[in-house]
MMTF fields as JSON, N, C-alpha, C and O atoms, coordinates in Angstrom:
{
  "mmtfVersion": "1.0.0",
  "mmtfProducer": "UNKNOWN",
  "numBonds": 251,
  "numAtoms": 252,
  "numGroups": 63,
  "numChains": 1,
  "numModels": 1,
  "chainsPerModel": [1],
  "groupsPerChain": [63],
  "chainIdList": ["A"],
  "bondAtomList": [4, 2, 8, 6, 12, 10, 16, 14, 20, 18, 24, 22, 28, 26, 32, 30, 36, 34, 40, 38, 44, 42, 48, 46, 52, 50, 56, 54, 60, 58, 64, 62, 68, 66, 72, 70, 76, 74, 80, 78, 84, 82, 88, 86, 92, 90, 96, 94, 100, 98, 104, 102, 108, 106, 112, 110, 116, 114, 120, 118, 124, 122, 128, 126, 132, 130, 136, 134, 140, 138, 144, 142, 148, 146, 152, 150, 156, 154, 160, 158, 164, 162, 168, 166, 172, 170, 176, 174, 180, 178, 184, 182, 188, 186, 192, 190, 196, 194, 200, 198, 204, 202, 208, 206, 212, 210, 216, 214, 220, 218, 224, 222, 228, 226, 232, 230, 236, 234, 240, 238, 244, 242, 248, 246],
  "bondOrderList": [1, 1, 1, 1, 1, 1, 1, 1, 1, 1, 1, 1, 1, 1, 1, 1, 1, 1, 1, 1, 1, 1, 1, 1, 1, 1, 1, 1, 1, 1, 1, 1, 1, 1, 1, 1, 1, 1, 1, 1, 1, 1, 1, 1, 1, 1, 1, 1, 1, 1, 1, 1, 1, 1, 1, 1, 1, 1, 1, 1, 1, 1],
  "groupList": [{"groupName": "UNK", "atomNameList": ["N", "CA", "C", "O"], "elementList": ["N", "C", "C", "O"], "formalChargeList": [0, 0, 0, 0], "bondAtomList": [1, 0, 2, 1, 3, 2], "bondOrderList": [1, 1, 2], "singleLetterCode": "X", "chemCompType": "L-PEPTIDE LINKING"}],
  "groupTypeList": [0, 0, 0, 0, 0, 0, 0, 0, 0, 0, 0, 0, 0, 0, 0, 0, 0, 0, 0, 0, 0, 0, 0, 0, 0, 0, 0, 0, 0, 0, 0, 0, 0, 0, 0, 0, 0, 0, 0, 0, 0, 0, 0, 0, 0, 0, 0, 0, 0, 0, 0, 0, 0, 0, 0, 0, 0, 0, 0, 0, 0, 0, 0],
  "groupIdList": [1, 2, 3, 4, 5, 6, 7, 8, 9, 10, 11, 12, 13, 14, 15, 16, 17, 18, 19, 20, 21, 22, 23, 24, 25, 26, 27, 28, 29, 30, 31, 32, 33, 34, 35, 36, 37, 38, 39, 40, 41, 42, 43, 44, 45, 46, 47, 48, 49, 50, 51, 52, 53, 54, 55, 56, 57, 58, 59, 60, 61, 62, 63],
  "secStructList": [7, 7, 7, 7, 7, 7, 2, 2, 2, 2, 2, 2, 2, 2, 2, 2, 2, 2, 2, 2, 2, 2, 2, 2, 1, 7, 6, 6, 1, 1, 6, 6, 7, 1, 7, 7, 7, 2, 2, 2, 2, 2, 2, 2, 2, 2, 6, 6, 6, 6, 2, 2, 2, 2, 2, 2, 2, 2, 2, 2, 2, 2, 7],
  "xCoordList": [124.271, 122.937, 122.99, 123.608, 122.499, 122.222, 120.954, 119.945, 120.977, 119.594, 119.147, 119.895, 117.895, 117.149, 117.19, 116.14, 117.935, 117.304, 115.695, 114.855, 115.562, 114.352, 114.15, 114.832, 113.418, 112.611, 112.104, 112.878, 111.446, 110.547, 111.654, 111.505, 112.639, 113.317, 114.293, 114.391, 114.842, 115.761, 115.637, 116.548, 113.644, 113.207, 113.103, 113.528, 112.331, 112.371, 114.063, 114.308, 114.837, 116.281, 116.797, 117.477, 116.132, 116.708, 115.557, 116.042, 114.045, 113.969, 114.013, 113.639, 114.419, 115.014, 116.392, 116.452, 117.551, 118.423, 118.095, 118.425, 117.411, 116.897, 116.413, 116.852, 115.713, 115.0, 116.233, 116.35, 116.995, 117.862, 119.234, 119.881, 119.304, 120.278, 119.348, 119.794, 118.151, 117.681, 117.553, 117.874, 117.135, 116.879, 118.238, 118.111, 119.72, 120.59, 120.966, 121.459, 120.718, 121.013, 120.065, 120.148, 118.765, 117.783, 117.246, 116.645, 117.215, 117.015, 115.506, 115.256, 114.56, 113.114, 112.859, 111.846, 114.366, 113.752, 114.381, 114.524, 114.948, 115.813, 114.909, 113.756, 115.477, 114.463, 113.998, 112.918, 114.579, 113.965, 113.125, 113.048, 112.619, 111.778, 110.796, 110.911, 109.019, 108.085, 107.351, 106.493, 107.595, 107.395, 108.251, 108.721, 108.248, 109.494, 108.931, 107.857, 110.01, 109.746, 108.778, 108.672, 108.157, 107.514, 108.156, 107.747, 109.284, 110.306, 110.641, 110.766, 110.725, 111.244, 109.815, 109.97, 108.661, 107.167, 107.088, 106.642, 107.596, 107.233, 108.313, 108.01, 109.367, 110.448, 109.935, 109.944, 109.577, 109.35, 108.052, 107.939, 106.936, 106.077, 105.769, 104.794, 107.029, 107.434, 107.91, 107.534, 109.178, 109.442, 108.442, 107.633, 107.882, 106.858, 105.825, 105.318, 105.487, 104.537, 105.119, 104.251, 106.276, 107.244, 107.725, 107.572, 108.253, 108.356, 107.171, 107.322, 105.834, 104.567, 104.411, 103.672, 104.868, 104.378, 105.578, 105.107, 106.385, 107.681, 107.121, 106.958, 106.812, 106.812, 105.509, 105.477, 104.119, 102.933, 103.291, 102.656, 104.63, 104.387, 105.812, 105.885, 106.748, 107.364, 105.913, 105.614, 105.113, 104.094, 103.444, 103.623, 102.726, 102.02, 103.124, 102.563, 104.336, 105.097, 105.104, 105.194, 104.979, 105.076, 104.178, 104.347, 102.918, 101.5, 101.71, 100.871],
  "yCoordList": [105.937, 106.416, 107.454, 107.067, 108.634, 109.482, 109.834, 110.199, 109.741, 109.922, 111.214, 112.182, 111.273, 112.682, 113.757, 113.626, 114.657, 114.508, 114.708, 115.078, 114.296, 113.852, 115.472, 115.545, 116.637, 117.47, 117.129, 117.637, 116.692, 116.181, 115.395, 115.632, 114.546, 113.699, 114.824, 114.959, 115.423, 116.607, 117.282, 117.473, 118.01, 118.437, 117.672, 117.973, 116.391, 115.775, 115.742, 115.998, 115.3, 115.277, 116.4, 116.556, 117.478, 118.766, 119.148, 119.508, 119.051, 119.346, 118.048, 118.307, 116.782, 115.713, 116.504, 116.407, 117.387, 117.568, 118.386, 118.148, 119.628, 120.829, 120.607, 121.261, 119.845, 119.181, 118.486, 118.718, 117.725, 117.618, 118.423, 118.308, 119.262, 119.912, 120.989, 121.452, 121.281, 122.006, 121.364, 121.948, 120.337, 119.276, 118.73, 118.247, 119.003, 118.705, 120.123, 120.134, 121.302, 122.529, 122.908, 124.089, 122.188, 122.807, 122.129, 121.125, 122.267, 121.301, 120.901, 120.195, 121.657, 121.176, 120.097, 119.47, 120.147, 118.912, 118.011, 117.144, 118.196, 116.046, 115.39, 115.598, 114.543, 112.824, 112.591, 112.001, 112.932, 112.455, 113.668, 113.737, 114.421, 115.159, 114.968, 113.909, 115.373, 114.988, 116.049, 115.557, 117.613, 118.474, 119.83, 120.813, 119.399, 119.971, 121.742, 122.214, 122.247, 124.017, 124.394, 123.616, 125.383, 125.782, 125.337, 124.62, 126.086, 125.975, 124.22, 123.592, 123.746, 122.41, 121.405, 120.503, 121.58, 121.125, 121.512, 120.759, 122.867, 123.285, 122.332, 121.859, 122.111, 121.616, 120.016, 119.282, 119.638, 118.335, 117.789, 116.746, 118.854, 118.409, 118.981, 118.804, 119.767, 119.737, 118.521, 118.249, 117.729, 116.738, 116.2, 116.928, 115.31, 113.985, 114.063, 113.092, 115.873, 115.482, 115.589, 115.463, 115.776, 115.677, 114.011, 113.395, 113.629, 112.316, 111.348, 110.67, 111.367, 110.759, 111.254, 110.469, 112.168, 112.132, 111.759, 111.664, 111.554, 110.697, 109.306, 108.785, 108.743, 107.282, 106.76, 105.631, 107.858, 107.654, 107.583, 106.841, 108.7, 108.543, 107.3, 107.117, 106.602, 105.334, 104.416, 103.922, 104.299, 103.081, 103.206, 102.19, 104.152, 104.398, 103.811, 102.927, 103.96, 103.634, 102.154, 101.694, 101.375, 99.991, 99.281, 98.235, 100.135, 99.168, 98.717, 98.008],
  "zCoordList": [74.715, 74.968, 76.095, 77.087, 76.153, 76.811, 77.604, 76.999, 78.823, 79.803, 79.834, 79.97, 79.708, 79.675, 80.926, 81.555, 81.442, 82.969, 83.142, 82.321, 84.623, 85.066, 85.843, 86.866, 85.561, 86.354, 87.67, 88.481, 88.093, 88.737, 89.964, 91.163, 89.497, 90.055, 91.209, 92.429, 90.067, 90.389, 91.458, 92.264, 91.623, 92.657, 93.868, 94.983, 93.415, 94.418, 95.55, 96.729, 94.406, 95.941, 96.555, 97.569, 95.373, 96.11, 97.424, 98.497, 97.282, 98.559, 99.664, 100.807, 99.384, 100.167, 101.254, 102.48, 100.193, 100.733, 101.354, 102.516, 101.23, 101.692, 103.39, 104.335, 103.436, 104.676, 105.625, 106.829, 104.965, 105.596, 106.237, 107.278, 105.084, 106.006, 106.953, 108.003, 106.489, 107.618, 109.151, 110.186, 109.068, 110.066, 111.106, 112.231, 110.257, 111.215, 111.908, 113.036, 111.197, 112.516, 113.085, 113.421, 113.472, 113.793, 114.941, 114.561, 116.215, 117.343, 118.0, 118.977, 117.043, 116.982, 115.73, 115.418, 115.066, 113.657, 113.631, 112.768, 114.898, 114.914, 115.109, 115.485, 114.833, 114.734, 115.857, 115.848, 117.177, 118.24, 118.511, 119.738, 118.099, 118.602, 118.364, 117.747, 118.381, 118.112, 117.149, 116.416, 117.034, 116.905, 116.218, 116.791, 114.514, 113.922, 114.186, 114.558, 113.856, 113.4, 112.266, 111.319, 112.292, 111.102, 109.58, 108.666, 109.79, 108.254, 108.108, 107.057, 109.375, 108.929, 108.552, 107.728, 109.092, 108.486, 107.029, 106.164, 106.783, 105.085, 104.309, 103.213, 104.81, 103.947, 104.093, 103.106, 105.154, 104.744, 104.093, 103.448, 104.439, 103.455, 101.943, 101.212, 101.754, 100.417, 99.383, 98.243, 100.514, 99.929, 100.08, 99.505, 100.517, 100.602, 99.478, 98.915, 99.132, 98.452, 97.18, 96.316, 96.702, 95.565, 95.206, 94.151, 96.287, 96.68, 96.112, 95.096, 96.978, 96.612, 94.805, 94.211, 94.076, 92.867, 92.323, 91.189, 92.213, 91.684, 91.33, 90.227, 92.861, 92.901, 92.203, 91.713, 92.161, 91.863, 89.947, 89.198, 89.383, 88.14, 87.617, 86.402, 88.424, 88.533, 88.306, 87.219, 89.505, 89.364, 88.035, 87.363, 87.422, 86.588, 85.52, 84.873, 85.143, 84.104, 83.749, 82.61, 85.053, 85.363, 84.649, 84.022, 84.841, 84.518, 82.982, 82.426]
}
């Protein structure tokens, strides 16, 4: 049996990774800071809201 790829999924880890590697050369987007960079706010609320519709169309599959 062969898995379909997942679009949606795909994006999601790519801007997961995206954020992250931005976030380790970038010394306003480490974790201990309070206050990421412009570019590192766009990248992460890229993922989350990629993220939030992943998991929103996982739950929906469930019901």
């Amino acid at each position: 049996m062969t898995h379909r790829r997942d679009n949606l999924y795909d994006c999601y880890m790519r801007a997961y990774r995206e954020h992250v590697e931005h976030a380790a050369g970038c010394s306003a987007c480490r974790a201990d800071q309070h206050r990421p960079c412009e570019t590192g706010a766009g990248l992460f609320d890229a993922f989350a809201a990629l993220q939030d519709e992943y998991l929103a169309r996982l739950a929906a599959q469930q019901r």
